[in-house]
C-alpha positions in Angstrom: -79.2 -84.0 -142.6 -80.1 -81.5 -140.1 -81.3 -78.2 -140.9 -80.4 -75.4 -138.2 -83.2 -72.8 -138.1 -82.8 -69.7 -135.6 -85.0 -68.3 -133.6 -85.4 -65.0 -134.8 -86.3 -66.8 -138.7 -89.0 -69.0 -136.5 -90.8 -66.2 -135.3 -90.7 -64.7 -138.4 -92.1 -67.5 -140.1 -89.9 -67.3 -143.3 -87.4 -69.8 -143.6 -87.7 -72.6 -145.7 -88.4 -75.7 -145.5 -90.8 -74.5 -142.2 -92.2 -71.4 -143.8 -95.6 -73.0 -144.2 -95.6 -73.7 -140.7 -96.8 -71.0 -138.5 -95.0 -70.4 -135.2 -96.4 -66.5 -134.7 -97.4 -65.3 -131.8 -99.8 -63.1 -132.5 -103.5 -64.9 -132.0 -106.0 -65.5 -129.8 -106.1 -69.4 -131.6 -102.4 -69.6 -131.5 -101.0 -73.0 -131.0 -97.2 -72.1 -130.5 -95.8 -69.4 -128.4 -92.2 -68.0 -126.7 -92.4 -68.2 -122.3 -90.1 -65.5 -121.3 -86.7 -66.0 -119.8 -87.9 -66.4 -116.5 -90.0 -69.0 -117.3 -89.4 -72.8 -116.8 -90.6 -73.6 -120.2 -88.5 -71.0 -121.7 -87.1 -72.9 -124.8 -83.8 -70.1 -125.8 -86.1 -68.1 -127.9 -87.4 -70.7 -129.8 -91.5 -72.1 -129.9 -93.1 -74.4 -127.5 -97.0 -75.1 -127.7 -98.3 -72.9 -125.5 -100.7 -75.5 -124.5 -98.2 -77.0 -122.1 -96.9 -73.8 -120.2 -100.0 -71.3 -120.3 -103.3 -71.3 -118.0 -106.5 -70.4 -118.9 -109.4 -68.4 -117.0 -112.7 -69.4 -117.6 -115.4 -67.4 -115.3 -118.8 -67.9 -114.7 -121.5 -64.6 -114.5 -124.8 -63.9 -114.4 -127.5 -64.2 -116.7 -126.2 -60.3 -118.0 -122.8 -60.5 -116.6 -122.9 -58.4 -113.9 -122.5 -60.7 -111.3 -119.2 -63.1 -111.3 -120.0 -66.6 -109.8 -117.2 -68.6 -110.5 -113.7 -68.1 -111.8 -111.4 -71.0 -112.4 -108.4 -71.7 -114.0 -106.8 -74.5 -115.7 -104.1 -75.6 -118.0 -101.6 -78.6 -118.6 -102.6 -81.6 -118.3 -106.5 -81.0 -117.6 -107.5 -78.5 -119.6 -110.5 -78.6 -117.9 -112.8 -76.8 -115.3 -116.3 -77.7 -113.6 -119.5 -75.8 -114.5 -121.4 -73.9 -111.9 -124.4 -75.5 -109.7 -127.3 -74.8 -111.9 -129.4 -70.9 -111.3 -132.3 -70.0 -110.5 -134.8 -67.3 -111.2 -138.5 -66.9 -110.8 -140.8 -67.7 -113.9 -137.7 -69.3 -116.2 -136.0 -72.6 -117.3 -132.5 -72.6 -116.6 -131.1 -74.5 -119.9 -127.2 -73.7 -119.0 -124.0 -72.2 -120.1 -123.8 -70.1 -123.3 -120.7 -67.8 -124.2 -123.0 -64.6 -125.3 -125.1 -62.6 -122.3 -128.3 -62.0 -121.7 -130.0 -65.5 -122.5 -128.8 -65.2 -126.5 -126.7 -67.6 -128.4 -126.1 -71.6 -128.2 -125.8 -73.2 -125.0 -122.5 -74.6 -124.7 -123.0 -77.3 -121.4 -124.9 -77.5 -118.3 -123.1 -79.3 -115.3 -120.4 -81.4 -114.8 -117.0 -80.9 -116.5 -116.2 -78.5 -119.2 -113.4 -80.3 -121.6 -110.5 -79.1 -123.9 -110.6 -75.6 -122.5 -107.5 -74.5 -124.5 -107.9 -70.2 -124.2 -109.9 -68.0 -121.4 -113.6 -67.6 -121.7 -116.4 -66.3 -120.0 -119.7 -67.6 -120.1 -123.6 -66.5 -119.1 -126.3 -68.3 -117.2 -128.8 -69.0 -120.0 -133.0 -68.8 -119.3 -135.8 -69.6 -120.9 -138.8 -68.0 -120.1 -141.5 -70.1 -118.8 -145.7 -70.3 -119.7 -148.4 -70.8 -117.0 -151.9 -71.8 -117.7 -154.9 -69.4 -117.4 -158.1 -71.0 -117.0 -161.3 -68.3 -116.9 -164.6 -69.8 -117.0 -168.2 -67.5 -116.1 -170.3 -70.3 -113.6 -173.8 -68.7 -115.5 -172.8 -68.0 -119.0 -175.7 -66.6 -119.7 -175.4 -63.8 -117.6 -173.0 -61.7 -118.6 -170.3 -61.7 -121.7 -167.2 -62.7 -120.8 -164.0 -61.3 -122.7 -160.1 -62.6 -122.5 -158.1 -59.4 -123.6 -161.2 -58.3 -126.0 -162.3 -61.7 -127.1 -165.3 -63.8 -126.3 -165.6 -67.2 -124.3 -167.8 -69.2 -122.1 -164.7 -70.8 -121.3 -161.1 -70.1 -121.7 -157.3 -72.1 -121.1 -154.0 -71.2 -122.2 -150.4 -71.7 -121.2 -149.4 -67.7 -121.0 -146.1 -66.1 -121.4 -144.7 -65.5 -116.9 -145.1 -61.7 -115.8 -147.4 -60.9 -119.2 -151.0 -59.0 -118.2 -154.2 -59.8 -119.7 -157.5 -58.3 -118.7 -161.0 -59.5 -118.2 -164.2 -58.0 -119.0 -168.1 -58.8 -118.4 -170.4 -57.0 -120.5 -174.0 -57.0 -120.9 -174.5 -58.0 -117.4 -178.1 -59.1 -117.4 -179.5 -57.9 -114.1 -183.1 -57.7 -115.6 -182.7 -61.7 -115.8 -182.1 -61.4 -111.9 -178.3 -61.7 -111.9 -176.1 -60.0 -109.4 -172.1 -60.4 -110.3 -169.9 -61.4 -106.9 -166.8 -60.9 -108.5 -163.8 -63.0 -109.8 -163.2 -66.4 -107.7 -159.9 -68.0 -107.7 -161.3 -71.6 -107.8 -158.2 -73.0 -106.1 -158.8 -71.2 -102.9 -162.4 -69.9 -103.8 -161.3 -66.8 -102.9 -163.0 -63.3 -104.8 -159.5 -61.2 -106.1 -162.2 -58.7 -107.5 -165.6 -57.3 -107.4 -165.2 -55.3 -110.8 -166.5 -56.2 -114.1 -162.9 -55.2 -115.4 -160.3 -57.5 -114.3 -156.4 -57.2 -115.2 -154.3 -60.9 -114.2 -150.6 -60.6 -114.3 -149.4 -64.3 -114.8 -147.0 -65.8 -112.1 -145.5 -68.4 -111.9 -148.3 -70.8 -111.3 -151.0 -71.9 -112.8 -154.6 -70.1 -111.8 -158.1 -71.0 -112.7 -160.9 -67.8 -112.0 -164.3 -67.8 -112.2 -166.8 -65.2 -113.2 -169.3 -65.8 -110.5 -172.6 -64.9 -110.4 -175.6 -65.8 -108.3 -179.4 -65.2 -108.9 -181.3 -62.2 -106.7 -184.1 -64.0 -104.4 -187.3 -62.2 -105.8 -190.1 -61.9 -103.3 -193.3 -62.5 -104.2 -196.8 -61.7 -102.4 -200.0 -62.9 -102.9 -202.9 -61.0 -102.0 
């Protein structure tokens, strides 16, 4: 036996035996819909899976969306659409493609092909931010104090957050021992970035090693 269903009870999704089926078009997660007249998939009014005669957009921004880098579209048979070259910016990790801006939810791919794209999407490069290591050390510790953002070392390393600012002090300078302060040495290029006792570093993307530098004051001495 055949059952003859019209198309007007289909849309409406209420004729038995089908009425647990759901041929509505009125989703974003649809799986059937009606291609208009003009259409060549137009099926007389009745349901085809959309799948087969709609395409699907699926662009490609910025890290906060205001920049579109690539727009593709795809549909039957593929479904599918290539992600962008990977993106770059100073001080973080590129990790990917995630469907939320602004470096926040999962990350849904990286490169290559993106698979079973069945609706429109837009996704967001993703960053993580990166760490860089601060190495402070004072080449007389017994000259001076030496404090990393209030704290006190003879030494210091740590893998810093990029673009954060921490400052360096020498206190108690000891100039009756005969110790004159030169200032603060990068060690990579031995190089003084500063002739103050008060010292603010903003972390780049690199890692830098300083020195407190100090040397001792020739005394002269006469004999009579």
């Amino acid at each position: 036996n055949c059952l003859v269903v019209e198309a007007s009870a289909l849309q409406s999704n209420s004729s038995a035996p089908l009425s647990s089926w759901d041929f509505s078009d009125n989703s974003t997660d649809r799986y059937w819909g009606y291609p208009s007249s003009d259409s060549e998939y137009y099926n007389s009014g009745y349901p085809a899976l959309r799948n087969h005669y709609e395409s699907f957009t699926v662009r490609f921004y910025s890290e906060d969306g205001g920049t579109l880098l690539r727009s593709q579209t795809t549909g039957y048979p593929y479904y599918s659409v290539q992600y962008p070259e990977a993106q770059s910016k100073r001080g973080y990790t590129f990790n990917g493609w995630s469907r939320s801006s602004n470096s926040t939810g999962t990350v849904s791919g990286y490169g290559g092909t993106l698979s079973n794209v069945f609706q429109s999407a837009n996704f967001y490069a993703h960053f993580t931010i990166n760490n860089y290591n601060l190495s402070v050390s004072i080449n007389i510790p017994s000259a001076a104090t030496m404090l990393i953002d209030g704290t006190s070392y003879t030494t210091y390393s740590q893998d810093l957050t990029y673009a954060t600012t921490h400052t360096l002090t020498l206190s108690d300078i000891r100039t009756d021992l005969g110790y004159e302060f030169v200032g603060w040495v990068n060690t990579g290029t031995d190089a003084v970035v500063s002739t103050n006792a008060s010292y603010s570093v903003t972390i780049s993307d690199s890692p830098l090693s300083l020195e407190a530098r100090f040397r001792a004051v020739p005394f002269t001495v006469k004999v009579y």
